[in-house]
GUSEKOL-400604 format. One line per field, with one value per residue (C-alpha): residue in three letters; x, y, z. Coordinates in Angstrom, 1 decimal. Each point is the difference from the previous one (the first is absolute). Last residue first. Example, Ala and Ser with C-alpha at 12.3 -4.5 7.8 and 13.67 -1.06 7.14 Angstrom:
<rs>
rest	SER / ALA
px	13.7 / -1.4
py	-1.1 / -3.4
pz	7.1 / 0.7
</rs>
This chain:
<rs>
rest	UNK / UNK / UNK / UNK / UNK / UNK / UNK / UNK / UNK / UNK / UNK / UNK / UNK / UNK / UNK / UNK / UNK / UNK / UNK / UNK / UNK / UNK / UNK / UNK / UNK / UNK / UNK / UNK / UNK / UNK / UNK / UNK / UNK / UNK / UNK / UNK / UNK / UNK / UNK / UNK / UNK / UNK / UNK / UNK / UNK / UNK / UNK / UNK / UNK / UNK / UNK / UNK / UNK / UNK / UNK / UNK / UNK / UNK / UNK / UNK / UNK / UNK / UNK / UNK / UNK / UNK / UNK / UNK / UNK / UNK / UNK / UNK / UNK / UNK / UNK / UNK / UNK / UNK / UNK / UNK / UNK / UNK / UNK / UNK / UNK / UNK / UNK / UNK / UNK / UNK / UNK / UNK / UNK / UNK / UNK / UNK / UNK / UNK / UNK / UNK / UNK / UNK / UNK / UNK / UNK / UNK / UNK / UNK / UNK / UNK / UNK / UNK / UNK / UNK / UNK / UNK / UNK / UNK / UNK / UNK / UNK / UNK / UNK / UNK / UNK / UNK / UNK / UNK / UNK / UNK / UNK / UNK / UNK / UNK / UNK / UNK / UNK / UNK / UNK / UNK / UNK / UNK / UNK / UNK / UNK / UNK / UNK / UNK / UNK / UNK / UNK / UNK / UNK / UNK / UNK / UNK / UNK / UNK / UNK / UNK / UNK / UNK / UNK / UNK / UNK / UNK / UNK / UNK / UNK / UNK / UNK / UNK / UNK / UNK / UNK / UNK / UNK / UNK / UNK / UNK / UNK / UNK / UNK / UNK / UNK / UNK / UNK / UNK / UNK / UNK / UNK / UNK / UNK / UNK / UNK / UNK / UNK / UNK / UNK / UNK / UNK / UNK / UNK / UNK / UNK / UNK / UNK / UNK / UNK / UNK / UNK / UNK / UNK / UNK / UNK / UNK / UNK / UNK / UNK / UNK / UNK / UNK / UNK / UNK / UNK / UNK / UNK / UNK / UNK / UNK / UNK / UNK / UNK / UNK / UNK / UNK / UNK / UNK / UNK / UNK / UNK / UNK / UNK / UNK / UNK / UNK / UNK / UNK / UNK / UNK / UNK / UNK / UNK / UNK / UNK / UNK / UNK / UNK / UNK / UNK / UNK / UNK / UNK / UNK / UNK / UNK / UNK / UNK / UNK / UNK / UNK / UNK / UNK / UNK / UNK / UNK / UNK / UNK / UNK / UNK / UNK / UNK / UNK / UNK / UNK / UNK / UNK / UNK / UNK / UNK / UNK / UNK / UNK / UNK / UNK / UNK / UNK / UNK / UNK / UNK / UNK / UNK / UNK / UNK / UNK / UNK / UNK / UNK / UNK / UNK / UNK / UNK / UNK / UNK / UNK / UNK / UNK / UNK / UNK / UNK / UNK / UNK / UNK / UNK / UNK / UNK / UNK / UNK / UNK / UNK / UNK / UNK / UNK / UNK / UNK / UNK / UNK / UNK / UNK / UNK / UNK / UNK / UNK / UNK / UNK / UNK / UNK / UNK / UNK / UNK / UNK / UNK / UNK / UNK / UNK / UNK / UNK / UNK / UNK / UNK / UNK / UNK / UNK / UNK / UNK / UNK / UNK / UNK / UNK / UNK / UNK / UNK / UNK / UNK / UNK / UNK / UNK / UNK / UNK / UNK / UNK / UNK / UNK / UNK / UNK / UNK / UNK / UNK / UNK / UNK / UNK / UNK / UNK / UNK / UNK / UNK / UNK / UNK / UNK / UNK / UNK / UNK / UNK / UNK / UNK / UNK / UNK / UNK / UNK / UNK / UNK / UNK / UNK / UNK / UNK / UNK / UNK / UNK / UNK / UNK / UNK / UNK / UNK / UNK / UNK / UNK / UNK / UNK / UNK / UNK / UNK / UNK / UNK / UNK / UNK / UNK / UNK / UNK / UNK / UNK / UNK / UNK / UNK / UNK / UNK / UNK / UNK / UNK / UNK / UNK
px	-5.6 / -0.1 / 3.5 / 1.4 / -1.2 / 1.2 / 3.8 / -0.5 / -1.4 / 3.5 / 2.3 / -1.3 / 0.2 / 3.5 / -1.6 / -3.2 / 1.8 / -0.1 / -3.5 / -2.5 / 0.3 / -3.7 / -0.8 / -3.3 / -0.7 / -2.6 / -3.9 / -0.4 / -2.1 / -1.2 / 0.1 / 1.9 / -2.0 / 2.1 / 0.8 / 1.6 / 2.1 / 3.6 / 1.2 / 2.9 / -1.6 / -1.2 / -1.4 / -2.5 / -2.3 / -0.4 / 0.4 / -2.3 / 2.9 / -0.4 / 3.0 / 2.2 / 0.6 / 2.0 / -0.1 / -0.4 / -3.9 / 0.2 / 2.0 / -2.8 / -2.7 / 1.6 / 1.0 / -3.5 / -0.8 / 2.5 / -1.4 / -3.5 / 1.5 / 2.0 / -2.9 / -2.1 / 2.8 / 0.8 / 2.2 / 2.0 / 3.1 / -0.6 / -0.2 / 2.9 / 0.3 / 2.9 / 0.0 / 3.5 / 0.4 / -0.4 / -0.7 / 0.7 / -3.7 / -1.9 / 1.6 / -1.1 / -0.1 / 0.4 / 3.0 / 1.8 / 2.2 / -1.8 / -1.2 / 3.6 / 1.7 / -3.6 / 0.9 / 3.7 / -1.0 / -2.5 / 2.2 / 2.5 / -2.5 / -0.5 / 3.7 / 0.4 / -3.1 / 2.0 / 3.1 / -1.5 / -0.9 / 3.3 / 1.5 / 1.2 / -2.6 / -1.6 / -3.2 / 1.9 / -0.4 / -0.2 / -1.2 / -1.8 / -2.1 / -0.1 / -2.4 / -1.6 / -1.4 / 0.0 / -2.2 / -2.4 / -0.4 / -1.3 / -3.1 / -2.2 / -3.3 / -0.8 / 0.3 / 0.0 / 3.4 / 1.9 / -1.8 / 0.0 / 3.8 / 0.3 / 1.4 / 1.2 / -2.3 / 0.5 / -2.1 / -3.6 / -0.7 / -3.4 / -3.2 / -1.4 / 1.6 / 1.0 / 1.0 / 2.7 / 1.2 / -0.7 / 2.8 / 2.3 / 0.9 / 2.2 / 2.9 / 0.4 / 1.8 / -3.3 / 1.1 / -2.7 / 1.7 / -1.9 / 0.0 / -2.2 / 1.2 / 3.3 / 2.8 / 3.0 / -0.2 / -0.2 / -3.9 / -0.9 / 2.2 / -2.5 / 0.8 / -2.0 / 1.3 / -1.8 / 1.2 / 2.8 / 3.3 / 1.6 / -0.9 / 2.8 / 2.7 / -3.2 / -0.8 / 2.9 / 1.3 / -3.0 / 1.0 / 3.7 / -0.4 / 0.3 / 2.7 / 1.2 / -3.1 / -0.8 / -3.2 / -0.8 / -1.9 / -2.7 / -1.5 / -2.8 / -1.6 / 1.4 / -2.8 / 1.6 / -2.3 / 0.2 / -2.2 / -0.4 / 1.7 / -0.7 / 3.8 / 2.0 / -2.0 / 0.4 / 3.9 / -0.6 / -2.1 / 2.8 / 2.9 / -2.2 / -0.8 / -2.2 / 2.0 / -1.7 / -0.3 / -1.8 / -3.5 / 0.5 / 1.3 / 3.6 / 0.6 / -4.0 / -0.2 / -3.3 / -0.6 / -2.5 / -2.0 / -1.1 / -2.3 / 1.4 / -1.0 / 3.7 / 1.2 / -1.6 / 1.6 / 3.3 / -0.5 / -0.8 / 3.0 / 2.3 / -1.3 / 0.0 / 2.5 / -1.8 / 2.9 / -2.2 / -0.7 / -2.8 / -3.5 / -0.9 / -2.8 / -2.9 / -1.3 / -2.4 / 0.3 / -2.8 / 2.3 / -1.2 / 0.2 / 3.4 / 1.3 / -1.8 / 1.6 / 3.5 / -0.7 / 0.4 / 3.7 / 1.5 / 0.1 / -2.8 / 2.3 / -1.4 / -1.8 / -2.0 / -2.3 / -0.4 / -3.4 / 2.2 / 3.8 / 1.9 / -2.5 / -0.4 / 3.6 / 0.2 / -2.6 / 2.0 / 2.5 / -1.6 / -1.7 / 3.1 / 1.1 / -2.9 / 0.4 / 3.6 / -0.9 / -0.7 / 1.7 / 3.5 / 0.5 / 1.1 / 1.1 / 3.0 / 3.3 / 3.1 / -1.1 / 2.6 / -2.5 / 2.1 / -0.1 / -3.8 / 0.0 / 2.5 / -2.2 / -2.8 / 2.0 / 0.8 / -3.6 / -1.5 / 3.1 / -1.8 / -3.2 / 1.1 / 1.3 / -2.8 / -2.7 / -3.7 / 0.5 / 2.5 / -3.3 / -1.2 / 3.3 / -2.3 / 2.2 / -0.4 / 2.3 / 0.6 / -0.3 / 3.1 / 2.0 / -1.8 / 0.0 / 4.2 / 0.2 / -2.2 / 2.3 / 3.4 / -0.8 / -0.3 / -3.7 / -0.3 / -1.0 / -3.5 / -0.5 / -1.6 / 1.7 / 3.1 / -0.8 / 2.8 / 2.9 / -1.9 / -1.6 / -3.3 / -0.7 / -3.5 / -2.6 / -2.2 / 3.1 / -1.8 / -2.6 / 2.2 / 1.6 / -3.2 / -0.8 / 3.2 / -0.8 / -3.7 / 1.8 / 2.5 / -2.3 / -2.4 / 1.4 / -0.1 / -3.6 / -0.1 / 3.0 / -0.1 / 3.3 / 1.8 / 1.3 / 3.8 / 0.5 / 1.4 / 4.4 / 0.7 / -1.9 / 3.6 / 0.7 / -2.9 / 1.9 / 3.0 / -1.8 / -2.1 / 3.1 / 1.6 / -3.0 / -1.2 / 4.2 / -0.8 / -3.6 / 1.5 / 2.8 / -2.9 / -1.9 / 3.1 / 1.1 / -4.3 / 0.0 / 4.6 / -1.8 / -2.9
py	-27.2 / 4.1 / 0.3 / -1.4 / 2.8 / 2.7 / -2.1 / 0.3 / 3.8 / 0.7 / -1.9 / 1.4 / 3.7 / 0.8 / -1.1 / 1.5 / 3.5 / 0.1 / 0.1 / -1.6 / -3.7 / -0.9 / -3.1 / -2.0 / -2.6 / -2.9 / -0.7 / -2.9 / -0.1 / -3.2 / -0.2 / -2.8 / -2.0 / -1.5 / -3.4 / 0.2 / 2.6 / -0.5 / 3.5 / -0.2 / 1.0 / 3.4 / 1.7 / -2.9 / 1.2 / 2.9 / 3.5 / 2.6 / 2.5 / 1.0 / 2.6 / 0.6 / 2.5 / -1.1 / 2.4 / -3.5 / 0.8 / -0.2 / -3.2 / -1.4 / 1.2 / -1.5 / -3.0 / -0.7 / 0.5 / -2.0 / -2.6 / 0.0 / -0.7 / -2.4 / -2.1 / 0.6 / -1.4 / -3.1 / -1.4 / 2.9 / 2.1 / 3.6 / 1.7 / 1.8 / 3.0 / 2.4 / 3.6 / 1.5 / -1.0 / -3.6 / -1.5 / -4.0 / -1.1 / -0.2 / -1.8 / -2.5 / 1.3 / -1.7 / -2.4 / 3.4 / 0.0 / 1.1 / 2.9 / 1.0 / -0.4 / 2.4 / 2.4 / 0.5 / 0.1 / 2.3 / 2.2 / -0.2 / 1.1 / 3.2 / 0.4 / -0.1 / 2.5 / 2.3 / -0.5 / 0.9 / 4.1 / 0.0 / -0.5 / -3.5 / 0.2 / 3.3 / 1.9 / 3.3 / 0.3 / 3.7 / 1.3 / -3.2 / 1.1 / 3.5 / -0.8 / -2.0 / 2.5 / 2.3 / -2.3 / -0.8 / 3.8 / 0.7 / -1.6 / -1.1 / 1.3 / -1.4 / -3.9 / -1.4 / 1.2 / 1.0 / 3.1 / 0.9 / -0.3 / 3.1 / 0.2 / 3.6 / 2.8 / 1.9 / 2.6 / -1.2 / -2.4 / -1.7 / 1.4 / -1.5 / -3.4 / -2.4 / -3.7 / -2.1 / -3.1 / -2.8 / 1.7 / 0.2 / -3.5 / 1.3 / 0.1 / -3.6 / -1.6 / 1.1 / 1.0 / 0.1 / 1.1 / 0.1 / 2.6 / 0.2 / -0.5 / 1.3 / -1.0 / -2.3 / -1.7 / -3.4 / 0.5 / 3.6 / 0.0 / -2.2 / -1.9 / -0.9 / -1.1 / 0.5 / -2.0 / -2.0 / -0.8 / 2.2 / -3.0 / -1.9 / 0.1 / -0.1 / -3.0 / -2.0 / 1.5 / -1.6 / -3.4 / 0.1 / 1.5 / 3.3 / 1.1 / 3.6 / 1.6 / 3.0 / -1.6 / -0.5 / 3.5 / -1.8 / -2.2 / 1.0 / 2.3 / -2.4 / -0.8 / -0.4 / 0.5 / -2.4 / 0.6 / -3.3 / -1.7 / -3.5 / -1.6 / 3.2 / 0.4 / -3.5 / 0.6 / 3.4 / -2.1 / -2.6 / 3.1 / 1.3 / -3.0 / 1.6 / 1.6 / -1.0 / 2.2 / -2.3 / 1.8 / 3.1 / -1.4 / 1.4 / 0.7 / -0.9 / -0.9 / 1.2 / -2.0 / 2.6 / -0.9 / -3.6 / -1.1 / -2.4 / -3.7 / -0.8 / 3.0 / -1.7 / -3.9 / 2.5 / 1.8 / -3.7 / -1.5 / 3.2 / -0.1 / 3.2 / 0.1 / -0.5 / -2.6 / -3.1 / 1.0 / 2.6 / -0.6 / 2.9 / 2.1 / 1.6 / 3.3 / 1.1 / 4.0 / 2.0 / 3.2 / -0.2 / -4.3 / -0.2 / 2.9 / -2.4 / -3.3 / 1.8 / 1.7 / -3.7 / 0.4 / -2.9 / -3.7 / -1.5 / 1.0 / 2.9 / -0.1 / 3.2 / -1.2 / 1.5 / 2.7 / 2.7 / -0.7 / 2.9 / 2.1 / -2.4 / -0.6 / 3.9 / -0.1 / -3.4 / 2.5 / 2.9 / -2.5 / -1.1 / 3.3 / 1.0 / -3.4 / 0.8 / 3.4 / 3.5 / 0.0 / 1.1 / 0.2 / -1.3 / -0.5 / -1.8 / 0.8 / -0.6 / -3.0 / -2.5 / -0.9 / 2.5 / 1.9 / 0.5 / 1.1 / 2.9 / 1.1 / -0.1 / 2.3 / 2.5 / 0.2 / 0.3 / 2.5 / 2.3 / -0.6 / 1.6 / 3.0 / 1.1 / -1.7 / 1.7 / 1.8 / -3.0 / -2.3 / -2.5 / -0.2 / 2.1 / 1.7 / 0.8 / 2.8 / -0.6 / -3.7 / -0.1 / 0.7 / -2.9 / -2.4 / 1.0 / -0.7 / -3.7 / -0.4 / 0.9 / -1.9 / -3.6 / -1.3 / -2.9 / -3.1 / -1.7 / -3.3 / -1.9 / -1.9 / 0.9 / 2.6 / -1.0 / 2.3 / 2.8 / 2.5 / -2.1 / 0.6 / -1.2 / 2.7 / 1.2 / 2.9 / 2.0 / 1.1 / 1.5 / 2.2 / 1.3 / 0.8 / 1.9 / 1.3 / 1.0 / 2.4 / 1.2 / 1.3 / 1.8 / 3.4 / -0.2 / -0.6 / 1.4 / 1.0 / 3.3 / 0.5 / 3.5 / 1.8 / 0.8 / 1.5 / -2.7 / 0.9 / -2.9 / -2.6 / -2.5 / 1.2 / -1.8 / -3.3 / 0.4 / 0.7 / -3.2 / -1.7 / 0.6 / -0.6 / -3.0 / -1.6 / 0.9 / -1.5 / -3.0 / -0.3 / 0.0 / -2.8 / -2.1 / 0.9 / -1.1 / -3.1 / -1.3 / 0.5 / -2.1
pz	1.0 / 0.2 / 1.3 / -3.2 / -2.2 / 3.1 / -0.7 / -3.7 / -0.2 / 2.2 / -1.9 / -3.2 / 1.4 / -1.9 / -3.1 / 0.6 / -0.1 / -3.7 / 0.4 / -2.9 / 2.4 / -1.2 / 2.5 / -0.7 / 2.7 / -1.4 / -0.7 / -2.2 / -3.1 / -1.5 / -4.4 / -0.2 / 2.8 / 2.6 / 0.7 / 3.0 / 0.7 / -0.8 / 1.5 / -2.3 / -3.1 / 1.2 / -3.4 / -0.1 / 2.7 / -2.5 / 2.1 / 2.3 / 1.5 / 3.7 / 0.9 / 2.3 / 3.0 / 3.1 / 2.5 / 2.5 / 0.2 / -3.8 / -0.4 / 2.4 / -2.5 / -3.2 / 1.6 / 1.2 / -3.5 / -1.5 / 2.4 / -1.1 / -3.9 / 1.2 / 1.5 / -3.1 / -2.4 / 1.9 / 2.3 / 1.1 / -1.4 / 0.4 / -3.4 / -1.7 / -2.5 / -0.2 / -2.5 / -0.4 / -4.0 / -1.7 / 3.6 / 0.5 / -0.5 / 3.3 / 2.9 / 2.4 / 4.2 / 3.0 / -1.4 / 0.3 / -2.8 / -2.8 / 2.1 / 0.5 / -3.8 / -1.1 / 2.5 / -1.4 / -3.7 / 0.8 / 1.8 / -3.2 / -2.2 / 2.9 / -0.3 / -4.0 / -0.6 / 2.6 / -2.1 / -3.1 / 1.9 / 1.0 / -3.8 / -1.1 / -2.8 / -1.0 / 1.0 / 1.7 / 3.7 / 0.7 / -3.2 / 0.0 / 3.5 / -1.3 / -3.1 / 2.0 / 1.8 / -1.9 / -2.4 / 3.0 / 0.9 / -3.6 / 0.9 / -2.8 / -1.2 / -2.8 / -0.5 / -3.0 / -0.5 / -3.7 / -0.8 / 3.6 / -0.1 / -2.0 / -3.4 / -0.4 / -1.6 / 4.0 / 1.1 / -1.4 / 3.2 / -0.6 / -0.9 / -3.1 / 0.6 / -2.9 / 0.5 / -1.3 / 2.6 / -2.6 / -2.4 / 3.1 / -0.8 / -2.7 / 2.2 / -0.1 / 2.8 / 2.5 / 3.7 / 3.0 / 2.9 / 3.9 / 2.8 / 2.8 / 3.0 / 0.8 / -1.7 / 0.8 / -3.9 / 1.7 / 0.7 / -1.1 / -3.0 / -1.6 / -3.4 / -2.7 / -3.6 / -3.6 / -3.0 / 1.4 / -1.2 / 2.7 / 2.7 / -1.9 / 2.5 / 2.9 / -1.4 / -0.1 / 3.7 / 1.3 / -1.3 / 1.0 / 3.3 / 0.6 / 2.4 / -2.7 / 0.6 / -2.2 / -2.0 / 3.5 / 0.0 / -2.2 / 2.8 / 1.1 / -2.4 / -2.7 / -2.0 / -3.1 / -3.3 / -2.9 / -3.2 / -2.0 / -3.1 / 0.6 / -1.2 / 0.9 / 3.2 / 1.1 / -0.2 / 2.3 / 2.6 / 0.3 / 1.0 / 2.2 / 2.3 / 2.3 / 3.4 / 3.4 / 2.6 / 2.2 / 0.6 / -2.1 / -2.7 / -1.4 / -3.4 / -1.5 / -3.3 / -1.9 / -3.5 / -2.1 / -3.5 / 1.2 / -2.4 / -2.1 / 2.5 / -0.7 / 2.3 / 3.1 / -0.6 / -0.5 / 3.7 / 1.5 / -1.4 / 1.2 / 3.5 / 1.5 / 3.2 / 3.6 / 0.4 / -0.3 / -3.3 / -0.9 / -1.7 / -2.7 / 1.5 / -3.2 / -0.4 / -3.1 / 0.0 / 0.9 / 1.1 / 3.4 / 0.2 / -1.7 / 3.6 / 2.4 / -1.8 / 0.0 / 3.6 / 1.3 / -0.3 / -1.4 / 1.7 / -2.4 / -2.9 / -2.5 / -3.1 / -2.0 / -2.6 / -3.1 / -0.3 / -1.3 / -1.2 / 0.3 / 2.2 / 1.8 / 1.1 / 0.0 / 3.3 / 1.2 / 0.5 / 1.8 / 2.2 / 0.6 / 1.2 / 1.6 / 2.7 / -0.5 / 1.9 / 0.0 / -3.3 / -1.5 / -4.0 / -2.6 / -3.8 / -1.4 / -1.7 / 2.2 / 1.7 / 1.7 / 2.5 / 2.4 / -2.6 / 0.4 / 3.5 / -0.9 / -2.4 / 2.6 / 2.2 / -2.7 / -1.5 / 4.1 / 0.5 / -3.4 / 2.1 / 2.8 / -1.2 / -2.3 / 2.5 / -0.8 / -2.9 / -1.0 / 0.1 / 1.9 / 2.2 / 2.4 / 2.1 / 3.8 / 0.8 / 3.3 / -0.5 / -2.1 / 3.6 / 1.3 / -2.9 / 0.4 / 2.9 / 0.4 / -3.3 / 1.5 / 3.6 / -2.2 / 0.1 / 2.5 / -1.4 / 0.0 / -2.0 / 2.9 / 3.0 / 1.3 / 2.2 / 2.6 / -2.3 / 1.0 / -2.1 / -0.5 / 3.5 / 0.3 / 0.2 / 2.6 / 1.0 / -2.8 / 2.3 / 2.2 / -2.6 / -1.0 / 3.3 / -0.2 / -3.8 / 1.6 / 2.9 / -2.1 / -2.5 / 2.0 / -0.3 / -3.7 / 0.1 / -3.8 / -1.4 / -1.7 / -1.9 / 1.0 / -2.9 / -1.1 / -4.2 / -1.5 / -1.0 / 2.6 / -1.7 / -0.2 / 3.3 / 1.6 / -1.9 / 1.8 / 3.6 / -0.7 / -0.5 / 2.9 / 2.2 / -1.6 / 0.9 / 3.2 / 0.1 / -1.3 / 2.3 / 2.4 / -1.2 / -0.2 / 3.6 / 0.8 / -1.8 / 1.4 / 3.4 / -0.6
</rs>
């Protein structure tokens, strides 16, 4: 708690300096006094505010390690702060000149990291938008094909095929939680799948679809391929992949569309996702005409390329500054945390598959660890992950609850299950560099929960 509250007030240092800087940037402004309405209130509802906030888990410590929450880095909660006193709208450059020429710069710099030079995108509120976004163009290119996606993606892909009236279908996974190649090709036969969508890290065990197979089905069947990697996509700078995963994030740039969110590995505040296009022309489908908007400026503004309008300007400060500090290449700081939190899962997953209390999940592709609690069947473990669940929590433990395939943990040897039963097992996402030096810790509370 101590390390919170020095953080918070470095911040508020480094606010103060900054804010002075940009005040003198509207120097030559005539002065005026802003009316702020119940100003003499304000510290009164922000301390009860304060209070209220302390009903939430403590997703900043290296204990919460349960759900895909990770601390924003001090630059961007700064820099969103010192934006905020402006308050652009990245709508339009009337409404964020500045910010939206570091939204431009901060996306490019996205894209390389895919190896793109050429492309067209943008940031969202989110990768739910962002997919949405893509599957939008997916349509667009082949209207009224079916959209496919493995049973272990996101389950916004169905949600997101069912707004736009799109034809959705699941592709069966391996025991890994990868797409299953065999499956994928029996779905492409049928002719009417216009879009594939491989995820880069699923939300439940991180897994990694085999890229590298999906792009030689693509030169046979000819359809659209969009990447979800909104998990995972930052891990295209990792350097302790293994071989599988590294295969398909080497060839992740041969996609069609690609998802990523800087507000999960991307150390941003919530929200901000990337939606990039490798063909510029895709901004054909964005074309619209206004008979109102923002007259000052005849460049291309990134309203014209965004289904969403208002956007805040704050988010692409934010991370603007974040890769001006940390720059998006291998070997730099920022790769090095992505190496640390892999190497957390790496370490957590070795425990848990040692402890004849627990069975392992699949080893992890990124920093995301699975296991259930060995017992005789799959109902009995499933009540015990629970009871591990809660007594990890009155121990400061946090973890997650994650809803898998019985099949996906081979060692339990359950008796004859069903291939489609569900067990409920412990979810781990290590996204904190500092979980590696806490793995000794979250094991010994783990073990003080049996």
């Amino acid at each position: 708690m101590d390390s919170m509250i020095q953080s918070a007030t470095n911040d508020t240092e480094l606010l103060a300096e900054a804010l002075d800087r940009l005040k003198r940037e509207f120097a030559s402004l005539p002065g005026y006094t802003p009316e702020v309405p119940g100003e003499g209130r304000m510290a009164a509802v922000l301390a009860e505010a304060a209070l209220r906030l302390g009903d939430n888990f403590p997703y900043f410590h290296p204990l919460y390690a349960g759900q895909m929450l990770k601390p924003p880095h001090p630059v961007a909660r700064t820099a969103y702060a010192l934006a905020m006193n402006l308050n652009p709208n990245n709508h339009a450059l009337d409404g964020g000149r500045a910010s939206s020429h570091m939204e431009v710069e901060a996306v490019r710099e996205i894209a390389a990291m895919f190896g793109w030079s050429e492309f067209l995108g943008h940031l969202t509120s989110g990768g739910t938008f962002a997919n949405l976004e893509a599957l939008w163009v997916a349509g667009q290119m082949a209207p009224g094909k079916k959209i496919v996606a493995s049973e272990q993606a996101h389950y916004t892909h169905s949600r997101i095929s069912a707004v736009l009236r799109l034809p959705f279908a699941s592709v069966a996974t391996g025991d890994c939680g990868r797409m299953d190649l065999a499956a994928l090709e029996s779905a492409l036969a049928a002719g009417d799948v216009g879009t594939v969508v491989a995820t880069l890290g699923t939300t439940a065990l991180g897994a990694v679809d085999p890229l590298d197979g999906i792009l030689q089905l693509r030169a046979k069947y000819g359809f659209r391929l969009h990447v979800d990697a909104a998990y995972g996509g930052y891990f295209r700078l990792a350097s302790n992949l293994q071989a599988d995963a590294q295969r398909a994030f080497d060839r992740i740039g041969e996609a069609d569309s690609i998802v990523v969110d800087p507000h999960k590995h991307g150390l941003q505040p919530y929200g901000c996702g990337c939606i990039l296009f490798r063909d510029p022309s895709m901004g054909r489908w964005y074309k619209h005409d206004s008979p109102y908007t923002y007259f000052t400026s005849n460049q291309l503004h990134l309203g014209e390329i965004s289904l969403e309008c208002s956007r805040a300007g704050a988010s692409a400060v934010a991370l603007w500054a974040t890769q001006r500090l940390l720059p998006l290449v291998r070997g730099g700081e920022f790769a090095q945390g992505l190496e640390r939190s892999r190497e957390a899962a790496l370490c957590l997953h070795s425990i848990v598959a040692s402890d004849p209390h627990f069975v392992a999940g699949p080893p992890p592709e990124l920093d995301i660890v699975t296991w259930a609690v060995r017992a005789p069947a799959v109902a009995e473990s499933s009540n015990s992950a629970q009871q591990v669940f809660d007594r990890a929590a009155e121990r400061g433990l946090h973890l997650a609850l994650a809803h898998l395939p019985a099949r996906f943990f081979a060692g339990a040897h359950w008796p004859n299950p069903q291939h489609d039963s569900s067990v409920t097992c412990l979810r781990s996402v290590l996204m904190k560099p500092e979980h590696l030096t806490w793995i000794d810790e979250i094991a010994q509370r783990l073990r003080d929960t049996l």
